[in-house]
C-alpha positions in Angstrom: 176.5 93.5 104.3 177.2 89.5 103.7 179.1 88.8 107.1 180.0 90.4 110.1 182.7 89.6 113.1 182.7 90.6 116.4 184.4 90.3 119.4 182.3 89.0 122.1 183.4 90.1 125.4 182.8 88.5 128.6 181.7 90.7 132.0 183.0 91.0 135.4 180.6 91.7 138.6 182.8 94.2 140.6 179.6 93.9 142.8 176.1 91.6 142.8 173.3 91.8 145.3 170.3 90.0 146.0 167.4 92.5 146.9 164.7 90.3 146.0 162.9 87.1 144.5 159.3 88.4 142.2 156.4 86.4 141.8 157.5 84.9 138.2 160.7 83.4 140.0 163.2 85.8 138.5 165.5 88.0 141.1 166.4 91.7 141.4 169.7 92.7 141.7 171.4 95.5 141.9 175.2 94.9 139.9 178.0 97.2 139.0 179.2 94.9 135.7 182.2 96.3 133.6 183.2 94.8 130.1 186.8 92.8 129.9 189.6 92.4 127.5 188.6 88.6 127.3 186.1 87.6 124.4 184.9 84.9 122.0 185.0 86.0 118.1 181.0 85.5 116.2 181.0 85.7 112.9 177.1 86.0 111.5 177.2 85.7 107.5 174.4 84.7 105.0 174.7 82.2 103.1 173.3 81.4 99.5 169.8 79.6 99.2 170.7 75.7 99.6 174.9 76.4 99.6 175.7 75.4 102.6 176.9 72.1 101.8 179.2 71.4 105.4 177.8 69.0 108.0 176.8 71.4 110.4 174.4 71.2 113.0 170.8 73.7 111.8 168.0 75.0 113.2 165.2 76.3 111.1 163.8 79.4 113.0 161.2 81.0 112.2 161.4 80.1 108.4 165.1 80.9 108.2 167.7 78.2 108.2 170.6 78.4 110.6 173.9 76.8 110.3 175.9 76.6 113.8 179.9 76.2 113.5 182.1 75.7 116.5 184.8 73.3 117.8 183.6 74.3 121.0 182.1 70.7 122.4 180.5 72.0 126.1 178.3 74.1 124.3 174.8 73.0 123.0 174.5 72.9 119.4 170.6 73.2 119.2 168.0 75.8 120.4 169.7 75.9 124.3 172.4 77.7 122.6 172.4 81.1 123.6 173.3 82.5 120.3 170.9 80.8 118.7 168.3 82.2 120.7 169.6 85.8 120.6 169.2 85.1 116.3 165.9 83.8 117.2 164.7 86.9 119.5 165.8 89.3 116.4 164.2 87.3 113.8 160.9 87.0 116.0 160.9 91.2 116.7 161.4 91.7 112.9 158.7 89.8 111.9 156.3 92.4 113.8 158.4 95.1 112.3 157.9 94.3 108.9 157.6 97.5 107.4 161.0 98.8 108.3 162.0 94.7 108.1 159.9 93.9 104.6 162.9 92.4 101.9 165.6 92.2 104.7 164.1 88.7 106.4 163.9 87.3 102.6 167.5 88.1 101.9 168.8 86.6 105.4 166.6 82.9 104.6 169.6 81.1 104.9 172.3 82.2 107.9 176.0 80.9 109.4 176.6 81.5 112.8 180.2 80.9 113.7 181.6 80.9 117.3 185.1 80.2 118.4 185.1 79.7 122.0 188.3 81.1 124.0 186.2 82.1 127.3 184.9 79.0 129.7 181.3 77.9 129.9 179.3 78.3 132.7 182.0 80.5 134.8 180.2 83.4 135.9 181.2 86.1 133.6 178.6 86.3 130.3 180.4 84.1 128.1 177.0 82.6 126.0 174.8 86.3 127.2 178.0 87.9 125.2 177.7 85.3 122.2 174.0 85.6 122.4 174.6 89.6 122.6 177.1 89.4 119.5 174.7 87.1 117.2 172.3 89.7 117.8 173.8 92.7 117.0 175.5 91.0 113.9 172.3 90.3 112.8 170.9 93.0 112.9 174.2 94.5 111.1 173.6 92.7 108.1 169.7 93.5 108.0 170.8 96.5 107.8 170.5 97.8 111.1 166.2 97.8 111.4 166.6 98.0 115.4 168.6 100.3 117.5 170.5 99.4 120.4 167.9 100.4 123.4 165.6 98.1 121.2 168.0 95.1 121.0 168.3 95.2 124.6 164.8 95.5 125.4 164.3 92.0 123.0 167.3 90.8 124.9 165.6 90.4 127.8 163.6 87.6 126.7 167.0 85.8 125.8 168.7 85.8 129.2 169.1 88.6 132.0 172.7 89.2 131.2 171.7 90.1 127.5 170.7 93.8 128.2 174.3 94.7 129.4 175.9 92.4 127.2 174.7 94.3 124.2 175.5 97.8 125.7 178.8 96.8 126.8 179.5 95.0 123.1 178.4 97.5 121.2 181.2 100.0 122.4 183.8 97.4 121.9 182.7 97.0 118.5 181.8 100.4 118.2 184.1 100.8 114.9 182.2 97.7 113.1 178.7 98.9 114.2 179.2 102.2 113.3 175.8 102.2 111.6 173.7 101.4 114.9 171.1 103.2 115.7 171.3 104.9 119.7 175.2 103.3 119.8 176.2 106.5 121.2 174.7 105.5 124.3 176.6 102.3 124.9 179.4 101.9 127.3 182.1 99.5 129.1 180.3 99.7 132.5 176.6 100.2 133.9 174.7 99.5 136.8 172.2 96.7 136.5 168.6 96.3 138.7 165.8 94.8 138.2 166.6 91.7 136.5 169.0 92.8 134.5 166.8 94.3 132.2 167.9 98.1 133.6 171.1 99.2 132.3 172.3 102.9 133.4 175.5 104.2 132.3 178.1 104.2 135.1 181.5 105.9 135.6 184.0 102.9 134.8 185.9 101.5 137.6 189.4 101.0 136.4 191.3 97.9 137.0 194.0 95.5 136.2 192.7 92.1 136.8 194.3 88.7 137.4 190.8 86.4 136.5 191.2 82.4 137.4 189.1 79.7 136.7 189.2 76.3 138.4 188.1 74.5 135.3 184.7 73.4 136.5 180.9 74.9 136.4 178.9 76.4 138.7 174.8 76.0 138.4 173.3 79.7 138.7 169.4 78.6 139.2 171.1 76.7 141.8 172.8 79.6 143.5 169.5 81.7 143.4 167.4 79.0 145.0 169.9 79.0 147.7 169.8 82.7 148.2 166.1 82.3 148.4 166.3 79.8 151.2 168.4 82.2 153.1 165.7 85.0 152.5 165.5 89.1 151.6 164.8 90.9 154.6 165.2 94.2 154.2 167.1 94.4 150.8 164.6 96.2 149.2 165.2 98.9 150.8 168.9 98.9 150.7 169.5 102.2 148.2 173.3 102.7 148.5 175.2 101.1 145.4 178.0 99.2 146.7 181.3 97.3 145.4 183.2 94.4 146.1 180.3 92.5 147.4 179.0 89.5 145.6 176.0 87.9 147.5 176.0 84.5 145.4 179.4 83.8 146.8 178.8 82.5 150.0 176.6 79.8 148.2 179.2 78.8 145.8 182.1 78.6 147.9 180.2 76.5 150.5 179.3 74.2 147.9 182.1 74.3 145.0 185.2 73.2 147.4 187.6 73.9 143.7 186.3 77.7 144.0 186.6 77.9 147.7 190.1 76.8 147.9 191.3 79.3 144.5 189.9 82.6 146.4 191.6 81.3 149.5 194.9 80.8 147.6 194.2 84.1 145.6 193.9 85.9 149.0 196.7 84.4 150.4 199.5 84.7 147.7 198.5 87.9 146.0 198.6 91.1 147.0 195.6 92.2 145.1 193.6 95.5 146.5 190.2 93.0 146.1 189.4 89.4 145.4 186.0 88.5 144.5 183.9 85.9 142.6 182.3 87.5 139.4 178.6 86.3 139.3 177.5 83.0 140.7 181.7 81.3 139.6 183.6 79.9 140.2 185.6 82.4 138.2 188.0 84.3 141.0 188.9 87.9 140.5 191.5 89.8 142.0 191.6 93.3 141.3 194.3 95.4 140.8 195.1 99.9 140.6 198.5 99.1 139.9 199.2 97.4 136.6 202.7 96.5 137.4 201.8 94.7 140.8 198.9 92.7 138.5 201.8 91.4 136.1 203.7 90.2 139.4 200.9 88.7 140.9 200.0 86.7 137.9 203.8 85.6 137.0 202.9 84.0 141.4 199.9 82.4 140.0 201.2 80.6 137.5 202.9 78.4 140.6 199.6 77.4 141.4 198.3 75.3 138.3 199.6 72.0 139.4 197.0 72.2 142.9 194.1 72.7 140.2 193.0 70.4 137.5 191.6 72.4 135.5 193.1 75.6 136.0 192.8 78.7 133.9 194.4 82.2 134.3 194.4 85.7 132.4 195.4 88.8 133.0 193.1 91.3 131.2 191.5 94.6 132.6 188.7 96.3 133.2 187.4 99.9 133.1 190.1 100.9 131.5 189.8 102.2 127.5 191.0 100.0 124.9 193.1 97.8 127.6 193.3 94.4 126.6 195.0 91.2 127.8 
């Protein structure tokens, strides 16, 4: 295999709490996240020894050269990227499995990594874990497919805590174009996440319509957690029941994002949506939806709304629902 494309789908949090701060300063959570009909398209292709003749930005990691294309000019065009550190992570893990890697890492010396960006940066839903998640498992698609999916995840971790599930979750919706994956007949639209992301158990989807809007600016998640952390755990730990439509990060951002606290109060007032919640640490809204006609209504009202917002961005798409998309 030369090149590979993939859709690479962003999350939603139908719930997100807190339970904990470890020692190394990461958090436990406990998170119901579910895939969405909303994605940025990855293309991972080699390229000929010394043919890449475009002015592109490149990394050389670990040996290999890297070409990064994308019109995209929010996103970081060096090692920050998350992509480029997912292609990193795979190339790293190979190179201590060289016996089921030896002739594969020579062939892929050279390596274009194309995003076109459609989802918005730093909005709470995945949008660089799912590019990361989709250089990966294209990667390892034109190796050849040397790691299976329960082992991509498990290098994911290293890459960012929404990796894990972003690789699960985008390995079903590519399911057709990664045929060849090893363990893909685990992965699925929706799991429950804990520790720190890094454990992903299959969950019965949650189906919903969902009107998602974005208030065009970004929200700091190491800020969010330091601010849960000042507020404090007591008792979480032992908190065992799963539930939904809670999002513990939210009273943070709303306090401090007015943009995001004014959409969900808009959203709550004007639709007639069975939930509204913030997906992750925002300042993407969600309002949630059984009824799929009801959804198309609500966003046909929303639409009224775009001069009060700068930046304002709204989709209808769903979620938990097979082969639904918006």
């Amino acid at each position: 295999m030369e090149e590979i494309r993939l859709n690479a789908h962003a999350k939603l949090n139908l719930s997100l709490e807190v339970v904990g701060r470890r020692e190394d300063g990461y958090h436990n959570i406990v998170s119901l996240m579910q895939g969405i009909g909303l994605s940025d398209l990855i293309v991972v292709k080699k390229c000929a020894q010394n043919g890449t003749k475009y002015n592109l930005p490149h990394c050389t990691i670990c040996g290999h050269v890297v070409y990064l294309c994308t019109d995209e000019k929010t996103i970081p065009t060096d090692m920050n990227n998350l992509a480029l550190k997912g292609i990193e992570a795979v190339l790293l893990a190979a190179k201590d499995k060289i016996d089921a890697c030896e002739g594969r890492l020579e062939d892929c010396s050279e390596l274009l990594v194309q995003i076109d960006k459609r989802l918005p940066v730093a909005a709470g839903i995945a949008g660089g874990s799912g590019n990361a998640a989709a250089a990966m498992l294209g990667l390892n698609a034109i190796m050849g497919s040397p790691f299976s999916l329960r082992e991509l995840m498990s290098i994911g971790t290293s890459v960012g805590a929404d990796v894990p599930f972003s690789l699960y979750m985008n390995s079903q919706r590519n399911k057709e174009v990664l045929a060849e994956l090893p363990g893909i007949e685990e992965s699925s639209d929706a799991a429950w996440i804990s520790g720190i992301g890094d454990v992903v158990e299959k969950a019965d989807p949650v189906p919903r319509y969902v009107i998602m809007a974005n208030p065009g600016i970004s929200v700091s998640t190491p800020e969010a957690y330091k601010a849960i952390d000042e507020i404090g755990f007591a008792g979480k730990e032992a908190e065992k029941e799963r539930k939904l439509f809670v999002n513990d990060l939210e009273k943070y951002t709303l306090a401090n994002y007015p943009e995001a606290s004014k959409l969900k109060a808009v959203m709550e007032e004007k639709l007639s949506a069975d939930e509204v919640l913030m997906s992750g640490s925002g300042p993407t809204i969600a309002a949630y939806y059984k009824k799929k006609e009801k959804a198309e209504e609500d966003a046909e009202l929303m639409k009224d709304e775009e001069a009060s917002f700068s930046g304002l961005r709204i989709w209808l798409s769903a979620t938990g629902i097979e082969q639904e998309e918006a």
